[in-house]
Structures are given as structure tokens and as C-alpha cells.
N, C-alpha and C positions, 0 to 999 in steps of 0.2 A: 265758529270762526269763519268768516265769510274767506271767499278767496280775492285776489287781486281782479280780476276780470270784474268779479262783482262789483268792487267796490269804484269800478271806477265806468258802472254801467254799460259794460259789452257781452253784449247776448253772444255766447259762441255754442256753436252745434257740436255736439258732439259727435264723432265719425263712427258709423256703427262698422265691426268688424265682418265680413266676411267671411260666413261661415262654412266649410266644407262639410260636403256628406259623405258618413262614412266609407273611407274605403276599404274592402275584403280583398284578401291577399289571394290574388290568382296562381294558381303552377306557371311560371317561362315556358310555353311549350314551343317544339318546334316547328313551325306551320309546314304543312307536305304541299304546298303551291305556291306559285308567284303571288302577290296582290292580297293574301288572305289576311297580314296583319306588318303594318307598318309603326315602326317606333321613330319618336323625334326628342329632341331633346335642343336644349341652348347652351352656346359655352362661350365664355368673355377673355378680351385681353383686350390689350392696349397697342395702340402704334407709339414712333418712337416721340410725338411732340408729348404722349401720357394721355390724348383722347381713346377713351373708351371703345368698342367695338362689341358688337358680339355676333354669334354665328348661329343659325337654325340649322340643324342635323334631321336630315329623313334619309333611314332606310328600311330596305323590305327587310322582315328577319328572314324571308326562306332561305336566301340564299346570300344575306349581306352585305348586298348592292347600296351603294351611298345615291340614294334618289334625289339630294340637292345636298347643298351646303348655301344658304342662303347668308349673307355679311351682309351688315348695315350699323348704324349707330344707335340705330331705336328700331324693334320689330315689335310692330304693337299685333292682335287677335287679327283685323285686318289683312298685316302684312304676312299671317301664316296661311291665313284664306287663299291669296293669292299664289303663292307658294307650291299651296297644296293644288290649287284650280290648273298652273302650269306644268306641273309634274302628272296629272289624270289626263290630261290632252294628250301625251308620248305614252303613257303606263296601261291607263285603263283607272280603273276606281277597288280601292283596297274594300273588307269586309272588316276593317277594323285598325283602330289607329289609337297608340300606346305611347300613354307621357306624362308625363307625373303634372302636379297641380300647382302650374304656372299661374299666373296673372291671364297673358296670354294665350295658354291652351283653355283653361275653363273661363272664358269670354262670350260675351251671347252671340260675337260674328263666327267662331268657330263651332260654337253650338247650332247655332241656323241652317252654316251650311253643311255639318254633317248631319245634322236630321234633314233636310232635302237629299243628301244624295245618299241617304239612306246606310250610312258609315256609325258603325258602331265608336264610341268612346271608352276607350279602357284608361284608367288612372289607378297610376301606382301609390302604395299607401305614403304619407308624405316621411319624409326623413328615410325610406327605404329602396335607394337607387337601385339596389341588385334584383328590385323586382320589373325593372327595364333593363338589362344586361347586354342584351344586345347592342344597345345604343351607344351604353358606357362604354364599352368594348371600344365600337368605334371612336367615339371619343376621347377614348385614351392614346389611338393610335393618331389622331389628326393634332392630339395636344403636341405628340413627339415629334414626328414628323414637318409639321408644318409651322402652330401656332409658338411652339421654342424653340426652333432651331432657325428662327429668321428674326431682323429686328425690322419690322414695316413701317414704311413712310407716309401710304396713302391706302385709304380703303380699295380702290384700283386695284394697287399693287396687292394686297391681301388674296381679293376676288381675282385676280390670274393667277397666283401662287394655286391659293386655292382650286381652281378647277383643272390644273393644270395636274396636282396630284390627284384628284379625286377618279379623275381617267386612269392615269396610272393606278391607282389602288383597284378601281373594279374590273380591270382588263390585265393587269398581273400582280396581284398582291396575293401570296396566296395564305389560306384561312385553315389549319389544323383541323377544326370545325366541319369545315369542307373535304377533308380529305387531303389536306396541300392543296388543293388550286383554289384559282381566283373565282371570285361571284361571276364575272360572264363566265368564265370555262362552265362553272357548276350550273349557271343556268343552259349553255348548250347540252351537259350533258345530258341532264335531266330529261322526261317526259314530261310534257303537262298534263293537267288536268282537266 
């Protein structure tokens, strides 16, 4: 039985699926320095007209410091490039960066530029977010905090809500994890490396 396309002579391509390579399930560990391993992740909601948004999540796990929260309506491989390029000019440059297997994190722009600047890739096995935990963490808390307990008008307004907690969260928010205090207290207290 022929199909419809056929029959009415329209060559259509078939889309080949993009395949992933396997991923092996690493230990969460806890890194003992600033920079040594940084998690990201995406999370979505809506303003109030129903246009979409979503939000780029970087933080370092030592001490979990929120290193951007990036808003926009479309964040393509690209725009995490960028992201990550603005945040290493204040930071310095991580030994490894952790996130599950996005569109946009397994992209050939964020694959480029972390093989140039020499950034390990760590991906978490897919359907298993507690193998990123740290991120989630934060992400739970910026769901509470910010992205439900406000109804927004304009991406603006999001991106000042947003950075306006994001200060407050790494300057007094404090982490059990940490001991009760905040990721700056924990990063003063600390020693480096």
C-alpha cells in the first residue's frame, strides 16, 4: 500500500534522529574549590499575556553560588556560549561543567568552545535529574521564590525580579548544606586552593 506523499509524488526526507552516547552514571561529588565543577540547567514559565520564557541556571556546586540566571524567550547553544564567556571574565574558567542532554547544551557551539578553553563536559544520564542535584536544588528554590509567587508582565520585569533575588540568595540565603550560611559567607570562609 503506497502512502499518501507517494501517491501524489512528494519526495519527503526523512529526519534522522539524533542519537546520544551513552551516558555512565557518575557519584554527585562535592568539589573541595571554587571553579572545579559548574552545573546548569533550564527551567520555563510564562508571563501573564501566556508567552513562554525560560531561564538558564549556572551555578558552581562548591559552594552554591548562583553564577547567572540568564531569561529570554529562546536560548539557543549560542546564547549559553555567551552566557558562559560573560560569567569566566568575573570567575575565572571551571574544570568542568554538568547538565543533562539539552538540545542546547550537546550543540557543536558549546562543544567548540569548551574544547578550546579546555572545559570538561559532564552529562547526566537522560530521564535522571538527581544525577545534577545540585542545580535541581537551586531550581526548586528559584521555582518558589520567584518564578510562582509573581505573575510577570515583561521579560524586564522577570530579569530584575530575577537578579534582584539572585543577590539576595548568594549574599544571605543560607544552605544546611553549608552549614546554615550563605554561598558568599562560605566562600569567605573557606581557604582556596
Amino acid at each position: 500500500m503506497k502512502r499518501v506523499y507517494d501517491k501524489l509524488g512528494l519526495n519527503l526526507r526523512r529526519k534522522k534522529k539524533r542519537r546520544l552516547p551513552r551516558r555512565e552514571k557518575q557519584p554527585l561529588q562535592v568539589p573541595e574549590q571554587i571553579n572545579k565543577t559548574w552545573s546548569m540547567d533550564f527551567m520555563q514559565d510564562s508571563l501573564e499575556s501566556g508567552r513562554k520564557f525560560r531561564t538558564l541556571n549556572v551555578i558552581d556546586d562548591y559552594n552554591r553560588e548562583s553564577l547567572a540566571i540568564e531569561v529570554d524567550v529562546s536560548l539557543t547553544g549560542e546564547r549559553v556560549v555567551r552566557v558562559l564567556e560573560s560569567i569566566i571574565e568575573w570567575r575565572g574558567i571551571p574544570k568542568e561543567i554538568r547538565s543533562d542532554n539539552g538540545p542546547e547544551f550537546i550543540s557543536d557551539a558549546v562543544a567548540q568552545f569548551c574544547e578550546t578553553k579546555q572545559i570538561k563536559r559532564s552529562f547526566i544520564q537522560p530521564g535522571k535529574p538527581m544525577q545534577n542535584a545540585y542545580v535541581e536544588r537551586f531550581n526548586k528554590t528559584l521555582r518558589e521564590d520567584v518564578l510562582d509567587a509573581y505573575i510577570f508582565e515583561s521579560l524586564s520585569q522577570v530579569r530584575e525580579i530575577a537578579d534582584s533575588w539572585q543577590k539576595d540568595y548568594n549574599e544571605n540565603h543560607p544552605h544546611e548544606s553549608l552549614g546554615g550560611i550563605s554561598p558568599k559567607q562560605y566562600l569567605n570562609q573557606k581557604p582556596q586552593i
